[in-house]
Legacy VTK file of the C-alpha trace (Angstrom):
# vtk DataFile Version 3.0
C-alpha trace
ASCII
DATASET POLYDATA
POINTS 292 float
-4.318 9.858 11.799
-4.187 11.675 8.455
-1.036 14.358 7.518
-3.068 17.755 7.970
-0.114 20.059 6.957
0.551 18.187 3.172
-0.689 19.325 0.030
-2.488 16.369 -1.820
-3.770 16.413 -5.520
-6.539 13.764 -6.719
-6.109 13.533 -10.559
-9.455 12.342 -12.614
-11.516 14.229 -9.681
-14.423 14.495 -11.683
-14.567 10.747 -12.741
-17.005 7.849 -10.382
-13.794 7.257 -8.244
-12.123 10.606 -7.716
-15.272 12.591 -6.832
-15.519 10.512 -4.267
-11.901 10.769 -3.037
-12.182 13.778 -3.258
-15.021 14.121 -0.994
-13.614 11.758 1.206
-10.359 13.606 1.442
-12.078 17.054 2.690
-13.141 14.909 5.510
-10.349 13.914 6.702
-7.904 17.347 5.901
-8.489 20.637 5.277
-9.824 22.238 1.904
-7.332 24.489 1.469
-5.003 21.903 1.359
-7.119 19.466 -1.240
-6.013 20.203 -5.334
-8.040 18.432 -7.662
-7.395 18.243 -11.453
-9.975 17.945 -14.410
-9.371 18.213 -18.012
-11.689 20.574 -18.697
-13.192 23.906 -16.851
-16.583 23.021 -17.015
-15.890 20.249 -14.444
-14.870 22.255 -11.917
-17.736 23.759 -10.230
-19.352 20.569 -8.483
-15.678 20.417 -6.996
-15.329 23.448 -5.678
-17.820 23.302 -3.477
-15.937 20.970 -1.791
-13.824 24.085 -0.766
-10.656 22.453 -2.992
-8.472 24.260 -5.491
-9.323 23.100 -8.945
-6.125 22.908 -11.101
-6.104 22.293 -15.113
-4.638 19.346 -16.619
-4.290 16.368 -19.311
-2.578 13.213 -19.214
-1.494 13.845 -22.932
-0.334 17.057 -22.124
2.984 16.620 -19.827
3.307 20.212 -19.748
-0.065 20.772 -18.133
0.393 18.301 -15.960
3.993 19.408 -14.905
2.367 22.826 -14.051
-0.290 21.669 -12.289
1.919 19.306 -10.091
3.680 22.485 -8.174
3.774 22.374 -5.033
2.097 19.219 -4.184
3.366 17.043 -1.620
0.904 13.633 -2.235
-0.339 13.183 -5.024
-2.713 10.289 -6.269
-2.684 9.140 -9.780
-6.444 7.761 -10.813
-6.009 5.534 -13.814
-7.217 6.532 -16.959
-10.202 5.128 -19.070
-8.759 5.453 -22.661
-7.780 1.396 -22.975
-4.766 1.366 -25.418
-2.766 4.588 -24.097
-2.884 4.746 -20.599
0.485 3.664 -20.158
1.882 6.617 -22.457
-0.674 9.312 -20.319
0.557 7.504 -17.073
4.035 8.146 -18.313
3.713 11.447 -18.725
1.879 12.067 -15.101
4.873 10.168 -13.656
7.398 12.208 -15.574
5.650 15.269 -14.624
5.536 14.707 -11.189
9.037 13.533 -10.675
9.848 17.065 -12.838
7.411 19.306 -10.511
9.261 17.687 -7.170
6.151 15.637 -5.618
6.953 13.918 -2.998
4.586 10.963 -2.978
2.853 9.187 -5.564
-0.120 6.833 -4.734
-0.943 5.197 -8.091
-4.726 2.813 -8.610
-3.790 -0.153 -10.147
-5.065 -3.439 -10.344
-5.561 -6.506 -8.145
-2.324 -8.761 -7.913
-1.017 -6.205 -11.217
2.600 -7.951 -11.670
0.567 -11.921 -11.851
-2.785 -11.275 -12.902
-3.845 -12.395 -16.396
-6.550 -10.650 -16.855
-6.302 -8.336 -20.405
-6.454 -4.684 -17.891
-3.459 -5.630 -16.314
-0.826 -5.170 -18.772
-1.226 -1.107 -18.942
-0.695 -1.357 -15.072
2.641 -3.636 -15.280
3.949 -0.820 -17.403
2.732 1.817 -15.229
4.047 0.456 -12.054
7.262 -0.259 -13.525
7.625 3.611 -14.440
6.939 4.529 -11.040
9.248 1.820 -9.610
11.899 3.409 -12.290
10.832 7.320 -11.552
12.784 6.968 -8.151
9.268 8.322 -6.447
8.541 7.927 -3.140
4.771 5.780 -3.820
2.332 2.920 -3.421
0.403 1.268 -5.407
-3.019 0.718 -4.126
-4.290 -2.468 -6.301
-8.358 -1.962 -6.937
-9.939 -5.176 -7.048
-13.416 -5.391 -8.835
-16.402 -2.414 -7.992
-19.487 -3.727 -7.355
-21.015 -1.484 -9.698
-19.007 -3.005 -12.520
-21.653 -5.774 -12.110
-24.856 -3.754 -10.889
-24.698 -1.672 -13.801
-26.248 -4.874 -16.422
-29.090 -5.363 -13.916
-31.624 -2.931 -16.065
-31.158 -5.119 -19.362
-31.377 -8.145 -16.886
-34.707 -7.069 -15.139
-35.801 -6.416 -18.706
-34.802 -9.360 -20.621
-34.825 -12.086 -17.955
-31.513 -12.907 -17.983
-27.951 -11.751 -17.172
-25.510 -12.669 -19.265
-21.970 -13.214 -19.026
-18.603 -15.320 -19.603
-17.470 -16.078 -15.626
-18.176 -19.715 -15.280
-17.678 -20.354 -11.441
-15.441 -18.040 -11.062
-14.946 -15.587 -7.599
-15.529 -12.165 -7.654
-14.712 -9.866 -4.396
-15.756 -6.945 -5.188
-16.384 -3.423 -3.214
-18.059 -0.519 -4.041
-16.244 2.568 -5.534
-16.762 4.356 -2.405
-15.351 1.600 0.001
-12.039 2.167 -2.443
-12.379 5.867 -2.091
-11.808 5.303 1.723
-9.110 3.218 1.276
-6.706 5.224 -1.377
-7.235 8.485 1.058
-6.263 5.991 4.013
-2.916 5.399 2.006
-2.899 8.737 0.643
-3.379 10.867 3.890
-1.495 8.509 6.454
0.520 10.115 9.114
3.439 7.914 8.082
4.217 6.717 4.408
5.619 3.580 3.814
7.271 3.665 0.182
7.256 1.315 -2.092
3.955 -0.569 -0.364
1.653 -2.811 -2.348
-2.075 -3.091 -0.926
-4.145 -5.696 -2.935
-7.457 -4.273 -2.221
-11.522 -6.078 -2.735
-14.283 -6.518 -0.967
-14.698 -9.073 2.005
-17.129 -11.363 0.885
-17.116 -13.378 -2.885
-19.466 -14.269 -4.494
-20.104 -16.305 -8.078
-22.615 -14.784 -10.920
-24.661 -17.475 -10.682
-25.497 -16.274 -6.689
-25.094 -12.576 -7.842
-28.020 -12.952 -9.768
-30.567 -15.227 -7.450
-30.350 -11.439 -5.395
-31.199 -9.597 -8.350
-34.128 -11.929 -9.069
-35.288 -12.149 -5.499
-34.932 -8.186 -4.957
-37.060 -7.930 -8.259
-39.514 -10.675 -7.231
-39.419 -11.755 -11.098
-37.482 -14.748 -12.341
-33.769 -13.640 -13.658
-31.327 -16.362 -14.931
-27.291 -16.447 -14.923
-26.741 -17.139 -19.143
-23.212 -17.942 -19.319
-21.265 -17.853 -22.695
-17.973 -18.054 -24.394
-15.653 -15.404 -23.929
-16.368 -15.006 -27.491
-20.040 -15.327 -27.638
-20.036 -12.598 -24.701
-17.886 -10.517 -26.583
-20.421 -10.597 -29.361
-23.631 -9.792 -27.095
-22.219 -7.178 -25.818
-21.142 -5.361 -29.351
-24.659 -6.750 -30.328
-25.960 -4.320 -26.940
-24.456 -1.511 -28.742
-20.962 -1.556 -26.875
-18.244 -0.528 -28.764
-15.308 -3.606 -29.495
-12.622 -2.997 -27.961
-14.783 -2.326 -24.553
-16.565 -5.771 -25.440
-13.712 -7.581 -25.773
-12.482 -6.141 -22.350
-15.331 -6.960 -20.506
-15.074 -10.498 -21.882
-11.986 -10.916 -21.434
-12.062 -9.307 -17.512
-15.318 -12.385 -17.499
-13.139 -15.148 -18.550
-10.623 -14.482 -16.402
-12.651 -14.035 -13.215
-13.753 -17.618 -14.272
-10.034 -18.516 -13.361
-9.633 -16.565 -9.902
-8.258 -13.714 -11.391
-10.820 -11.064 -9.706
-11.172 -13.402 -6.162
-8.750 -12.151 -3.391
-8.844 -13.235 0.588
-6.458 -10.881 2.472
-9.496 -8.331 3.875
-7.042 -5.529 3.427
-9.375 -3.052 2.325
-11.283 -4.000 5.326
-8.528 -3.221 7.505
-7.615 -0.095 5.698
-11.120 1.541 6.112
-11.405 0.136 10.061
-15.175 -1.598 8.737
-16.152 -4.376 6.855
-16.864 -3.664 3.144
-19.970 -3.040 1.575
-21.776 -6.029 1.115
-22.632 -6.926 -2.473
-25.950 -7.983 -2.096
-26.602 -4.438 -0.201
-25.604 -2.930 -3.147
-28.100 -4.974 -5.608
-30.913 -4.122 -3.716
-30.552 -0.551 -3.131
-29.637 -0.090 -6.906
-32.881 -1.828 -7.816
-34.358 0.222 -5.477
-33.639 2.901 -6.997
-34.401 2.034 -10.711
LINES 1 293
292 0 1 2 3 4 5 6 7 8 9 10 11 12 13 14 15 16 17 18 19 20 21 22 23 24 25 26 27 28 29 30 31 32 33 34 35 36 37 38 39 40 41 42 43 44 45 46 47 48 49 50 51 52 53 54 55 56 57 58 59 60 61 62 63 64 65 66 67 68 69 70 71 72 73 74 75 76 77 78 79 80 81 82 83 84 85 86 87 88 89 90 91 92 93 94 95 96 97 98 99 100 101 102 103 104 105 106 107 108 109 110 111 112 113 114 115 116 117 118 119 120 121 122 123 124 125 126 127 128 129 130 131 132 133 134 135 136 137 138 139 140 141 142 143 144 145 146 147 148 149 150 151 152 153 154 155 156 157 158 159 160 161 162 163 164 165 166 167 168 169 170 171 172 173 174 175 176 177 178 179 180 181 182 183 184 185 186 187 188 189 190 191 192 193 194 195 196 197 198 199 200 201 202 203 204 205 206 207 208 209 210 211 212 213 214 215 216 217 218 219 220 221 222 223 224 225 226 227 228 229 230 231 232 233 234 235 236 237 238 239 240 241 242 243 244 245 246 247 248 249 250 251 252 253 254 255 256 257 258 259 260 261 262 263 264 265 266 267 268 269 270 271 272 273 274 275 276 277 278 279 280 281 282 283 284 285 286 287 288 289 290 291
């Protein structure tokens, strides 16, 4: 049963994951009491036809932020995309928060954050730790892998005959972005709140790249092979793709360590979060080469 009489805020609501929580949120309380924060104006129409308030804000701007925090009971803190200073914008969202009196902070972190080797991790230790040391009621909801992480190389694949990557044998359990949507308002919206609890959230099923791509080749009806490389050499193909290196180097990195169980998980707590299974990967091939 969701809280129907707090105030929430969904920061990054214009981003892949927060338009969806966002529209998943509306569902589940009402409108009026949905806040949703983008950096810029222009963002804001799409969201207000959700019915939600649309409220101004930067995470390098504490001051924004600060303002834009008033009066909000729950508030859930999307992390942010600009790999080198998130943990100085989280910071400053944390700060702000704790400053404007919020009384919950869900935070979307990564899978198994505090163990996990792989090179995203370490802006989320630092994060978590600030929200552990903010005194903040919160949780930390711990995104595994999204599917379309994976579906979005299966253009140059179809095209080329070949999907690269750097993941060995390695596990991946991933969902899609809106099966994580579901889950962080589950958390978010919950009748009770349970401070301080850690969900380590993926998808049911796992899968290797090797099978990943036997779907996309079988959707396609056209042979597609699994080319795996070096973390290096993948690091290089994909700055050779245009990609710029510091994103190559994270993607190869995020490879290599999926090759070493970093991106597999078993618990099904998503699944139990959500009340259905997730989506299944290989759903989620097909219909995006469906719709290519």
């Amino acid at each position: 049963m969701a809280d129907q009489t707090a105030k929430y805020l969904v920061t990054g609501a214009s981003g892949q994951l927060g338009a969806l929580v966002v529209a998943e949120l509306v569902g589940k309380v009402p409108a009026k009491n949905v806040v949703a924060l983008v950096r810029r104006p222009d963002a804001a129409a799409a969201l207000e036809g959700h019915g939600v308030e649309v409220r101004i804000g930067d995470y390098d701007d504490r001051a924004s932020l600060e303002q834009a925090f008033q009066g909000i009971d729950r508030l859930l803190l999307i992390s942010a995309s600009e790999m080198g200073r998130r943990a100085e914008q989280h910071k400053n969202a944390v700060d702000a928060a704790v400053a404007a009196g919020v009384g919950f902070l869900a935070y979307t972190s990564v899978l198994r954050a505090e163990t996990n080797s792989i090179g995203l991790a370490a802006d989320h230790r630092e994060t978590e730790a600030a929200i552990r040391a903010s005194g903040l009621p919160h949780a930390f909801l711990r995104h595994g892998w999204y599917t379309e992480n994976q579906t979005a190389s299966i253009p140059p694949a179809l095209e080329h005959g070949a999907y690269l990557g750097a993941a060995g044998d390695g596990l991946f359990s991933s969902a899609t972005r809106q099966d994580y949507a579901e889950g962080d308002v589950a958390v978010l919206a919950a009748d009770t709140i349970q401070s301080g609890a850690i969900y380590e959230l993926a998808g049911d099923e796992s899968y290797t790249m090797a099978e990943f791509v036997e779907v996309i080749s079988a959707a396609a009806g056209k042979p597609v092979a699994y080319v795996n490389m070096s973390e290096a050499e993948f690091a290089g193909a994909l700055e050779g793709a245009g990609l710029p290196a510091p994103i190559a180097a994270l993607l190869a990195d995020s490879d290599a360590n999926a090759a070493k169980g970093a991106l597999m998980d078993e618990s099904h707590t998503l699944q139990k979060l959500i009340g259905r299974p997730t989506t299944p990967w290989a759903e989620t091939v097909r219909a995006t080469e469906k719709a290519l």
